[in-house]
C-alpha positions as CSV (number, residue, x, y, z in Angstrom):
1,X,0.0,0.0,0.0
2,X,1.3,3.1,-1.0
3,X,0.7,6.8,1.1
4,X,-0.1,9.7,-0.6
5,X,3.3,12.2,-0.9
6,X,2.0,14.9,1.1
7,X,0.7,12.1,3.6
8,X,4.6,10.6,3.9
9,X,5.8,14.4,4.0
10,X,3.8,15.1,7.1
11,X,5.1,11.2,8.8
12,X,8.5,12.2,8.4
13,X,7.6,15.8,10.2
14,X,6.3,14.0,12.6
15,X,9.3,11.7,13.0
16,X,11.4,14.5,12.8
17,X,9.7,16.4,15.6
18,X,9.6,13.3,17.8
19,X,13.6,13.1,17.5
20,X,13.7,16.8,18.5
21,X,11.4,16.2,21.5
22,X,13.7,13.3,22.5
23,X,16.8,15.4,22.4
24,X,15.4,18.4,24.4
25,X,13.9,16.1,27.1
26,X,16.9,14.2,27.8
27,X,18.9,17.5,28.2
28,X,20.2,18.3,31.7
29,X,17.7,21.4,33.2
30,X,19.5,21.6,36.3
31,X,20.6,25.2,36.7
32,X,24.5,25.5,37.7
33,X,24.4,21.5,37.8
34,X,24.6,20.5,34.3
35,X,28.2,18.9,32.8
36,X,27.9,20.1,29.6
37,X,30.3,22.9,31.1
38,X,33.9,23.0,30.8
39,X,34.0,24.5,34.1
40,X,31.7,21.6,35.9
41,X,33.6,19.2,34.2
42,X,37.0,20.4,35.3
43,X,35.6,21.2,38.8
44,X,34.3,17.6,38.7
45,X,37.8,16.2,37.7
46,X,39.9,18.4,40.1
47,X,37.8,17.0,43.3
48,X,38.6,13.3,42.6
49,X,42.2,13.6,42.1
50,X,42.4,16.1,44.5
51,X,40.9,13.1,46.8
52,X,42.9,10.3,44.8
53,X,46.5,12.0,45.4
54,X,46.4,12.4,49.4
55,X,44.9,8.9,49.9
56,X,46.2,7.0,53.6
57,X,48.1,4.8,53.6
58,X,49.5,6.5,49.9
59,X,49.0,4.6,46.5
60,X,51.9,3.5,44.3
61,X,49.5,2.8,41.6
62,X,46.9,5.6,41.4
63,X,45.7,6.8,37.6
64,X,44.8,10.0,37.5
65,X,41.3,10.9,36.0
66,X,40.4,12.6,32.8
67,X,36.7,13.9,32.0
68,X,34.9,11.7,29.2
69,X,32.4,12.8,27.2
70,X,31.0,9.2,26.4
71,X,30.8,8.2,29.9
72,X,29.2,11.7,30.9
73,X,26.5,10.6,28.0
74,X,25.5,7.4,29.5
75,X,26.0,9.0,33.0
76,X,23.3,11.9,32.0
77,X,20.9,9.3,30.4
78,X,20.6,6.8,32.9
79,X,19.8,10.0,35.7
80,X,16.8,11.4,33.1
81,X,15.3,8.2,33.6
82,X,14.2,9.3,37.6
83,X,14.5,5.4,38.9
84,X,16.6,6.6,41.8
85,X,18.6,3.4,41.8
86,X,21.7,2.4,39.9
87,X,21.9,1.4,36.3
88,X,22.1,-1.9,34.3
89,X,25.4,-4.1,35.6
90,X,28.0,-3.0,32.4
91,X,29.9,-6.1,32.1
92,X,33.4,-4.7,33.8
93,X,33.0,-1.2,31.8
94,X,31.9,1.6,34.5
95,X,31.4,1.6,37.4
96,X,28.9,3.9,39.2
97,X,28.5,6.7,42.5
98,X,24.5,8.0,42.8
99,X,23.6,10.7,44.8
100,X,20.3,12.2,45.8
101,X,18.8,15.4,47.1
102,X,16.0,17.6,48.3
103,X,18.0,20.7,46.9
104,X,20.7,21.3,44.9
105,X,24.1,20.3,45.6
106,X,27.7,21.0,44.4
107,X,29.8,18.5,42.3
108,X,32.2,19.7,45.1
109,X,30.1,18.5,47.9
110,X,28.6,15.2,46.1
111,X,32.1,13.9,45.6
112,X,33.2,15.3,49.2
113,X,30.2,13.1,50.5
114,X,30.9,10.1,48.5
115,X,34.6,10.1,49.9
116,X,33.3,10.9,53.7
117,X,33.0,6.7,53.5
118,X,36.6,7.1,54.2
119,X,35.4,7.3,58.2
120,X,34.5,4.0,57.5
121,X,36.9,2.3,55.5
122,X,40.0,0.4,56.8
123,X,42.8,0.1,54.5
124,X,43.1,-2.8,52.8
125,X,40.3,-4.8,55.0
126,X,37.3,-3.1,54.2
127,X,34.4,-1.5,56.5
128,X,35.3,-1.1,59.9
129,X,31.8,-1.2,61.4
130,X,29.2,-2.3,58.6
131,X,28.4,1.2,56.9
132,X,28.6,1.8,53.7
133,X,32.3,2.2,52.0
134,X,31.6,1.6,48.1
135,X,31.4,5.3,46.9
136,X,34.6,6.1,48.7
137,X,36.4,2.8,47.5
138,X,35.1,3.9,43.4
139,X,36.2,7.5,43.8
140,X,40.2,6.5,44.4
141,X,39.8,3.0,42.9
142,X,42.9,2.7,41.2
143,X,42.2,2.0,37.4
144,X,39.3,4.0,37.5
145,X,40.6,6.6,34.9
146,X,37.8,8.4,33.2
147,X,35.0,9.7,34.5
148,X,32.2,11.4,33.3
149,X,28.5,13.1,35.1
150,X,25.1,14.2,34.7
151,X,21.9,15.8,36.8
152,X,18.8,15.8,36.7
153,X,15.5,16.8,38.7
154,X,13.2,14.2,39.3
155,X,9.8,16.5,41.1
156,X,11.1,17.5,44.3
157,X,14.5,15.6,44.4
158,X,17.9,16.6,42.8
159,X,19.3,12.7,41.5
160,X,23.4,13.3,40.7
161,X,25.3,10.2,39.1
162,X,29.0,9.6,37.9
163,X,29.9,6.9,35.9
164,X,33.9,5.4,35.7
165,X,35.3,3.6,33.5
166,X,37.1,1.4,34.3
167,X,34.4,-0.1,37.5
168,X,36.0,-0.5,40.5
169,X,34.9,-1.7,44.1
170,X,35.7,-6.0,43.6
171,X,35.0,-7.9,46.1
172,X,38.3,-8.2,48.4
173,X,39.9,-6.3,46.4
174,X,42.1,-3.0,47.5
175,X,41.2,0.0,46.0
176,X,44.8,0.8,45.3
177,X,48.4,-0.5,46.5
178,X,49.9,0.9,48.9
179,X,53.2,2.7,48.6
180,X,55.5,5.7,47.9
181,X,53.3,7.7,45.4
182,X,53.8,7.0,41.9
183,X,56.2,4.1,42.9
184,X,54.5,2.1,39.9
185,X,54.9,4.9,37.3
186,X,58.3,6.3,37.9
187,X,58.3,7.6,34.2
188,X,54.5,8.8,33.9
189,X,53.3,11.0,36.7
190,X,51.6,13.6,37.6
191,X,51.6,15.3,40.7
192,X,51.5,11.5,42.6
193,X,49.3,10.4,40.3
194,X,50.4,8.4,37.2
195,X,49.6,9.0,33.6
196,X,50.0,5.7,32.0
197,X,46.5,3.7,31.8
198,X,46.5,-0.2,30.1
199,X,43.5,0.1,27.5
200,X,43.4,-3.6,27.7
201,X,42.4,-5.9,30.1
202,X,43.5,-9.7,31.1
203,X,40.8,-12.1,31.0
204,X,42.0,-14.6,33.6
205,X,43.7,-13.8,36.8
206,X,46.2,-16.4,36.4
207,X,47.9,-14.4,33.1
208,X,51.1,-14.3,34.9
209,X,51.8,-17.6,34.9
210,X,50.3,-18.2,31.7
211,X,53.2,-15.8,30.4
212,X,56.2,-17.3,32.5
213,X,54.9,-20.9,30.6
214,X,53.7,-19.5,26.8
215,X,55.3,-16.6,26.5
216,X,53.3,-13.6,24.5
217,X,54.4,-14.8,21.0
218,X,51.8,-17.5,22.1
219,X,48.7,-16.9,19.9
220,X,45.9,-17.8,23.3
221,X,48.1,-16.4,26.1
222,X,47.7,-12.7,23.1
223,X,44.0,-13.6,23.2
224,X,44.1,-14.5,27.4
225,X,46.3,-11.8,28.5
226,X,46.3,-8.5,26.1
227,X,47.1,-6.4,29.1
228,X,50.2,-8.2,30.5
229,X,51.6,-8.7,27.1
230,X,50.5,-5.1,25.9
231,X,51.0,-2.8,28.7
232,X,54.6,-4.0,29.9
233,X,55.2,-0.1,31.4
234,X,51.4,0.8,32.0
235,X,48.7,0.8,34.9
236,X,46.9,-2.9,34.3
237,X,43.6,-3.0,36.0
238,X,41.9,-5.8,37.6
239,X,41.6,-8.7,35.1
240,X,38.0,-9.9,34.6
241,X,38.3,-13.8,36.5
């Protein structure tokens, strides 16, 4: 069945106006809150590494974070959705710090409340007395080198959410290892924080010994381990298993 012309004209005006609806709903409204500032963005930045270079005990291994736009995308859509819970689990990819409000906040004073966990936290053991620990132990996680945010209001409430890529907070894991700053980076840092993130990542924690047996010019310990046998002078994160 075919439409008339001027009947398809009008669909695809229709279409069209739908898309532009989309867009401007899903835009951040939140007055002095919304990332699409280079200001926010760099004010957002500044407050993590300020927090990730004076860690205690000191990290030999810390990245230092870099604003991205992609993560500040998925950030800024999941928050326009209102749920007031965190996202879909993203396989390894970013990780995730929510924050919500009765009136507007600060990216200073979010990020200053997610790290106030510190009180809690116990280097490398964990919570000291039950309460919470897992925003503090994603805002200095280690590997966590990009990190990107958005705002939105949702009625009466003011729902903030970075996103970091790459996740952090593993079970038993150590946000960090401790040691003189940039002990692990000798050649890439930046005021104690080091500038040399792996984009890869092993798939099996036993890659290690897969190298000391195959070697990298083996083709599945390549496939296995890309980060080991990749990033020989780089920041590996946490490998998957």
């Amino acid at each position: 069945l075919s439409l008339p012309k001027h009947s398809r004209i009008l669909i695809t005006m229709l279409l069209l106006l739908s898309i532009t609806l989309f867009h401007m709903c899903t835009a951040c409204k939140v007055v002095n809150m919304c990332t699409n500032e280079t200001a926010t963005q760099q004010e957002i930045v500044d407050q993590h590494n300020n927090f990730r270079r004076v860690v205690k005990p000191s990290a030999s291994n810390m990245l230092k974070m870099t604003w991205s736009q992609t993560v500040a995308d998925s950030a800024q859509q999941w928050v326009n959705q209102c749920q007031l819970t965190h996202g879909p689990v993203s396989s390894y990819q970013c990780g995730e710090n929510l924050f919500l409000a009765s009136k507007p906040y600060s990216w200073t004073e979010v990020i200053t409340a997610w790290h106030s966990e510190v009180q809690n936290y116990h280097f490398p053991t964990g919570s000291t007395n039950g309460r919470p620990i897992g925003h503090y132990t994603q805002v200095v996680w280690y590997s966590s080198y990009q990190v990107g945010c958005g705002a939105a209001q949702c009625g009466n409430l003011y729902f903030y959410g970075c996103q970091y890529f790459r996740a952090g907070n593993f079970k038993g894991i150590a946000p960090y290892t401790a040691g003189e700053p940039c002990a692990k980076c000798p050649n890439s840092c930046e005021d104690n924080l080091c500038t040399n993130p792996c984009p890869y990542i092993n798939k099996y924690i036993n890659c290690p010994a897969l190298k000391r047996q195959g070697g990298c010019g083996n083709y599945f310990v390549r496939t296995w381990c890309p980060a080991l046998c990749e990033c020989t002078d780089k920041i590996i994160p946490i490998s998957r298993k």
